[in-house]
C-alpha positions as CSV (number, residue, x, y, z in Angstrom):
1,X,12.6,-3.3,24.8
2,X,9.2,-3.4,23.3
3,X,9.0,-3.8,19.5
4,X,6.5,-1.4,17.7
5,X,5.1,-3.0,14.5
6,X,2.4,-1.2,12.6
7,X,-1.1,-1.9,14.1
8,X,-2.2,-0.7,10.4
9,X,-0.9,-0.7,6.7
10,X,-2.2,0.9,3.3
11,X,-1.7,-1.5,1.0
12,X,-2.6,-0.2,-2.6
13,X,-3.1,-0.1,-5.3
14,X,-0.3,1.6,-6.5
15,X,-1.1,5.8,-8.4
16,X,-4.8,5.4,-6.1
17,X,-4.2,7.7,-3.7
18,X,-2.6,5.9,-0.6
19,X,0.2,8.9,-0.4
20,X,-2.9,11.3,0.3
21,X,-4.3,8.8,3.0
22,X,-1.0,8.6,4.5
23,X,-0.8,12.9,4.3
24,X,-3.8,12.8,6.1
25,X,-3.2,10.3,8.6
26,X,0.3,12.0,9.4
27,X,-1.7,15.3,10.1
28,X,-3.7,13.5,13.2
29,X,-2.0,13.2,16.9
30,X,-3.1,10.0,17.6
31,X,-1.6,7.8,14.3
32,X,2.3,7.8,14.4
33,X,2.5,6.8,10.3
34,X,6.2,5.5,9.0
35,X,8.3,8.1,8.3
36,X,9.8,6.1,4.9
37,X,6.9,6.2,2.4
38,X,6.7,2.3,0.9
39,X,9.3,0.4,3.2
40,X,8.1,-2.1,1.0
41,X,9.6,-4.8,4.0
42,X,6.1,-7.2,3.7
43,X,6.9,-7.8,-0.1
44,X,9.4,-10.3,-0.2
45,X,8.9,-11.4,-3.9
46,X,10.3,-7.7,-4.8
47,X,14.2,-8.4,-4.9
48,X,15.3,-5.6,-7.6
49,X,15.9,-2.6,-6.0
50,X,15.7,-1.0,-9.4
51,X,11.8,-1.2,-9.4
52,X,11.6,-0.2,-5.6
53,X,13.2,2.7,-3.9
54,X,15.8,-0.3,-1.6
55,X,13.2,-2.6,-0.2
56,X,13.9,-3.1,3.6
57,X,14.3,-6.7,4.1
58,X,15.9,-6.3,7.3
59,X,13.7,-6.8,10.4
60,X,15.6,-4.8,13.1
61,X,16.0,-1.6,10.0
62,X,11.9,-1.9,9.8
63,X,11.5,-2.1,12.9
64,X,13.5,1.3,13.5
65,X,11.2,3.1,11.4
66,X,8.9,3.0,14.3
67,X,11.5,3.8,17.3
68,X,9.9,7.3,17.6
69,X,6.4,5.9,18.3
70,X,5.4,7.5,22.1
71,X,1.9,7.1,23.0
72,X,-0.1,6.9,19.9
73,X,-2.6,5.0,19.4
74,X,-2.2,3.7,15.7
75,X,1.0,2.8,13.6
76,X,0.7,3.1,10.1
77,X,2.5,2.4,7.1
78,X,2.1,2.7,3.3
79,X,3.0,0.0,0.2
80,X,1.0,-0.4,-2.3
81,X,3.1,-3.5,-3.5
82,X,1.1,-5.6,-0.5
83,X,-1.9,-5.8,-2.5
84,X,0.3,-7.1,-5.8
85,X,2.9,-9.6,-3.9
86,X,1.2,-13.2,-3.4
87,X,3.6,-13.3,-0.7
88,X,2.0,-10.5,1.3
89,X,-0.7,-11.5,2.9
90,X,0.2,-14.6,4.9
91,X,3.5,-12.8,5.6
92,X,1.8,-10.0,7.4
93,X,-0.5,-12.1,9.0
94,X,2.3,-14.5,10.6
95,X,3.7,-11.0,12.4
96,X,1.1,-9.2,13.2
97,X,-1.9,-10.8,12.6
98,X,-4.5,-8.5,14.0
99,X,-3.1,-5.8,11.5
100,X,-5.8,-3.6,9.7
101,X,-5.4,-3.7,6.4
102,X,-7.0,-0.6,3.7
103,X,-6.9,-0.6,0.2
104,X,-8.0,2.1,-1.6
105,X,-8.8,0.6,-5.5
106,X,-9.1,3.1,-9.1
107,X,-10.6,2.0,-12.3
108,X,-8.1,-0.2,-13.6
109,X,-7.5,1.2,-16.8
110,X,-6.9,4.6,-15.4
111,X,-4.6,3.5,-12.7
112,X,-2.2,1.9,-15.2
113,X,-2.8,5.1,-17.5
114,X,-1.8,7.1,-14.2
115,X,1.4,4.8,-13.4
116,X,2.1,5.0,-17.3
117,X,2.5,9.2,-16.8
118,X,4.4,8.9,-13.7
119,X,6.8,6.9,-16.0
120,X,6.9,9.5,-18.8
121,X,7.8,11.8,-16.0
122,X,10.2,9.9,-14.7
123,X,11.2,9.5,-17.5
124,X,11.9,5.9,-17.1
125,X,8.5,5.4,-19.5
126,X,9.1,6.3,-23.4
127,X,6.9,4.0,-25.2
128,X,3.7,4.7,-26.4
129,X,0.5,3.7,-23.5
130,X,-0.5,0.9,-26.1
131,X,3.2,0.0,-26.2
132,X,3.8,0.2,-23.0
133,X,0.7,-1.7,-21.9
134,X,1.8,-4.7,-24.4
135,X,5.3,-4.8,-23.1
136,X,3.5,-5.1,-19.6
137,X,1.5,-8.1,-19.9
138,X,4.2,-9.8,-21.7
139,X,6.4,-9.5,-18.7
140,X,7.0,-12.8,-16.1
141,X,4.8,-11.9,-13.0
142,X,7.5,-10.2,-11.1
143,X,5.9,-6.5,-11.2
144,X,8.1,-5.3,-14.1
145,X,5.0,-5.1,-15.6
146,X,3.7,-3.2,-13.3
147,X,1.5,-0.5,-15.1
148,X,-0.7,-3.7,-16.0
149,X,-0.3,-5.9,-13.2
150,X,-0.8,-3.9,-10.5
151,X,-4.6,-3.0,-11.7
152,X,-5.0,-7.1,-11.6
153,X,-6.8,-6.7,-8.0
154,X,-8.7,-9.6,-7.5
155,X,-6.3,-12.6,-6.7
156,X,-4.3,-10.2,-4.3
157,X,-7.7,-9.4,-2.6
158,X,-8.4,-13.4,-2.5
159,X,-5.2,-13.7,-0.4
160,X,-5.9,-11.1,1.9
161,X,-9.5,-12.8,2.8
162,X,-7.8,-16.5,3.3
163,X,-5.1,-14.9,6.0
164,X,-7.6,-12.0,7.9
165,X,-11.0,-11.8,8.9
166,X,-13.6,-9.8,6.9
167,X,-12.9,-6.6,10.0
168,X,-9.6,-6.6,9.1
169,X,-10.3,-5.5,6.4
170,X,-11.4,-2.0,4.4
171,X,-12.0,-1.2,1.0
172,X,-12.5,2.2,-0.9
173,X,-12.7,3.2,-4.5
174,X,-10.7,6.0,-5.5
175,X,-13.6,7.6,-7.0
176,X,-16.0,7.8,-4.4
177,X,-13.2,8.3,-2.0
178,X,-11.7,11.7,-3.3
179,X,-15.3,12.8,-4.1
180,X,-16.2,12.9,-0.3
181,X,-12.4,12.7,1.2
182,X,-13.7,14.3,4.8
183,X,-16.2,11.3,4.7
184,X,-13.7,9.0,3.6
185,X,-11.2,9.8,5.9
186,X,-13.8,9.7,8.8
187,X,-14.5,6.5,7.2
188,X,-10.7,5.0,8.0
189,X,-10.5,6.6,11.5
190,X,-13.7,4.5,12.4
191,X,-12.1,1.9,10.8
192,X,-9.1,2.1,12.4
193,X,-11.3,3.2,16.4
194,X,-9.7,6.2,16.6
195,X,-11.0,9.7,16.7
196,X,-9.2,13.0,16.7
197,X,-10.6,14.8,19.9
């Protein structure tokens, strides 16, 4: 039997609006996207289930995410952690390296600010954002600092151009994205050769 892996990933940052890409993307016929939001199975440095919802680190259970895939032409999934774990990149790239890879980036400071209110509402977050902010860079790099580290984008983007070629590749700012999302979302499906006629 043929194994489906994803042709495509989202891949952060994290509270930057990958879950709307992935709405949109699960709205179009031809993209089959993963049913689990953030398998997270491409970030192996992420052991504590705590921080994620259960990490899949089992091939054949990832790989069942995508047994409903019929004739689509894409297969997409969403983690924003693939842009934070170092291990990420040449992962992906040793399974399926002609994967497309976006990443959809926020001002920094207002990402963490964003992840810091999704805490509060969790209500896992109870510190002030100063507070909260220290306590984060303080923290071994192992994303429980996450509301600071994951606005650190530029070694994770490093990775990602040493494993996959420059085509591979697609960038967008949060900003200019959700100005013009029809444009943006044109943008991906160009991107990603596909078109929705």
């Amino acid at each position: 039997k043929m194994e489906n892996w994803p042709t495509f990933l989202i891949g952060g940052a994290p509270r930057s609006g990958t879950y709307s890409i992935y709405e949109y993307l699960n709205l179009m016929n031809t993209v089959f996207m993963c049913p689990t939001k953030e398998p997270n199975y491409f970030a192996p440095s992420i052991n504590d289930a705590k921080m994620l919802s259960n990490p899949i680190r089992d091939k054949n259970e990832y790989l069942k995410l995508f047994k409903n895939v019929k004739n689509e032409k894409e297969i997409g999934e969403t983690s924003p952690t693939y842009l934070w774990d170092p291990k990420s990149p040449e992962f992906i790239h040793k399974t399926i390296p002609n994967a497309k890879i976006i990443f959809i980036l926020r001002n920094p400071i207002e990402r963490s600010f964003s992840h810091y209110l999704n805490g509060i509402g969790l209500g896992y977050e109870t510190n002030s954002f100063i507070d909260s902010m220290n306590l984060a860079l303080n923290q071994k790099n192992d994303y429980s600092g996450r509301i600071a580290m994951a606005s650190f984008y530029s070694s994770g983007i490093e990775k990602y151009f040493k494993y996959f070629k420059k085509n591979q590749l697609k960038f967008f700012i949060f900003e200019e994205f959700f100005k013009n999302t029809e444009n943006g979302i044109q943008e991906i499906l160009n991107f990603l050769e596909i078109s929705e006629r």
